[in-house]
C-alpha positions in Angstrom: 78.5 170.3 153.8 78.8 166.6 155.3 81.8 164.8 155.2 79.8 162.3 152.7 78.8 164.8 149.9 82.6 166.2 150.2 84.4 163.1 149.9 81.7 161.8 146.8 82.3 165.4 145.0 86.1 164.1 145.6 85.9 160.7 144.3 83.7 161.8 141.5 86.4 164.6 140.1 88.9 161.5 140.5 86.8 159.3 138.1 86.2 162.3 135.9 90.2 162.4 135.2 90.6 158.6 135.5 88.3 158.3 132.9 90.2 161.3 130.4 93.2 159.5 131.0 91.6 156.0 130.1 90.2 157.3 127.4 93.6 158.3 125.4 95.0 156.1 123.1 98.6 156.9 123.8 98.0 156.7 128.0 98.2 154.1 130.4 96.5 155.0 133.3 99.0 152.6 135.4 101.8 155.6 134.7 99.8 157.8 137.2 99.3 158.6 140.5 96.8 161.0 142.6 97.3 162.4 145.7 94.9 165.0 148.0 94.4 167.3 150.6 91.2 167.0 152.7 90.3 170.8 154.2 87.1 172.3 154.8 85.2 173.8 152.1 86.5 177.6 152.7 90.4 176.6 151.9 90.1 174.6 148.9 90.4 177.6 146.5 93.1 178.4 148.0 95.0 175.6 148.6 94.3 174.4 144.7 95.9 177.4 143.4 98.5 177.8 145.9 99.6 174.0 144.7 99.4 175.0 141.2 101.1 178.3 141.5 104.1 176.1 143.8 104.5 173.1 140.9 103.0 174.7 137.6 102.1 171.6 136.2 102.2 171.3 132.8 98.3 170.8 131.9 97.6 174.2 133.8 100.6 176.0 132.4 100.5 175.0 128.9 98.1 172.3 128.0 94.3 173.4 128.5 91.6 170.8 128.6 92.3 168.1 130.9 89.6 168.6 132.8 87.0 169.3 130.2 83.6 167.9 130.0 81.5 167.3 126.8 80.6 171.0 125.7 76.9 171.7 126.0 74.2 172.1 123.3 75.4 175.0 121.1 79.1 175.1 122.2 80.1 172.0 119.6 81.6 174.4 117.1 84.6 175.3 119.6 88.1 174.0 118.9 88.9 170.8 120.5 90.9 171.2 123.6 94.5 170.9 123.7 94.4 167.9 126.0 92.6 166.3 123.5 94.8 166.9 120.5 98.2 165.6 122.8 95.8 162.7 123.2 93.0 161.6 121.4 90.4 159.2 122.9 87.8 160.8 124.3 84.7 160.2 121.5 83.3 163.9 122.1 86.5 165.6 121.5 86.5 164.1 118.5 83.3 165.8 116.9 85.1 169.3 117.7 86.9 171.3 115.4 91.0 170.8 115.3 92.5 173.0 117.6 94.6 175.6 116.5 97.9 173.9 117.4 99.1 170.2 115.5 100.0 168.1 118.3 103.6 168.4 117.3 103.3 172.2 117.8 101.8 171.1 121.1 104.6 168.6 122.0 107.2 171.4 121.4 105.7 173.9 123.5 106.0 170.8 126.2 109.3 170.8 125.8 110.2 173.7 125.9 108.7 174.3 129.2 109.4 171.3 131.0 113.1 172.7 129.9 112.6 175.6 131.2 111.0 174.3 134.3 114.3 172.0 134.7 116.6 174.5 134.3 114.8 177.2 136.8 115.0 174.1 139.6 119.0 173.7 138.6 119.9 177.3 139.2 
């Protein structure tokens, strides 16, 4: 793969979240920061879940949908992703089902991870 295509798959995945972010109403994309590894094709796999596996961040952990796209023809009828429920915005979220969680349901299983997170980096 050239070094073009990689780096525009790259900045395109980067809008894609920019544009998640943007699109919730209790966001503000200037709280938020990116940072990446450039490797060759073969690694990436690896080096994305070795990162996630090393900080278990939050929206891979416990909040699912971040990275979602509009579903496709057919799928509508599926609950709207978690992401979406923590933070509503995005207009085709919006169409879907509620999830099975409230938000505050959500919010507390947050919590209670990122407290148990803190207190596995104490000890």
């Amino acid at each position: 793969m050239e070094l073009a295509t990689q780096t525009t798959a790259l900045t395109k995945r980067l809008k894609d979240h920019r544009k998640s972010i943007e699109a919730a109403i209790n966001l503000n994309i200037e709280d938020f920061s990116a940072r990446w590894l450039v490797m060759e094709d073969v690694w990436i796999a690896l080096g994305e879940s070795a990162m996630i596996r090393r900080h278990q961040p939050v929206w891979n952990a416990r909040i699912d949908g971040f990275g979602n796209h509009a579903p496709g023809r057919g799928r509508a009828k599926g609950a709207r992703p978690q992401w979406d429920t923590l933070h509503p915005g995005r207009a085709w979220a919006e169409a879907l089902p509620s999830a099975l969680k409230s938000a505050d349901e959500l919010l507390q299983d947050v919590q209670e991870y990122l407290d148990y997170r803190l207190r596995s980096l104490v000890y």
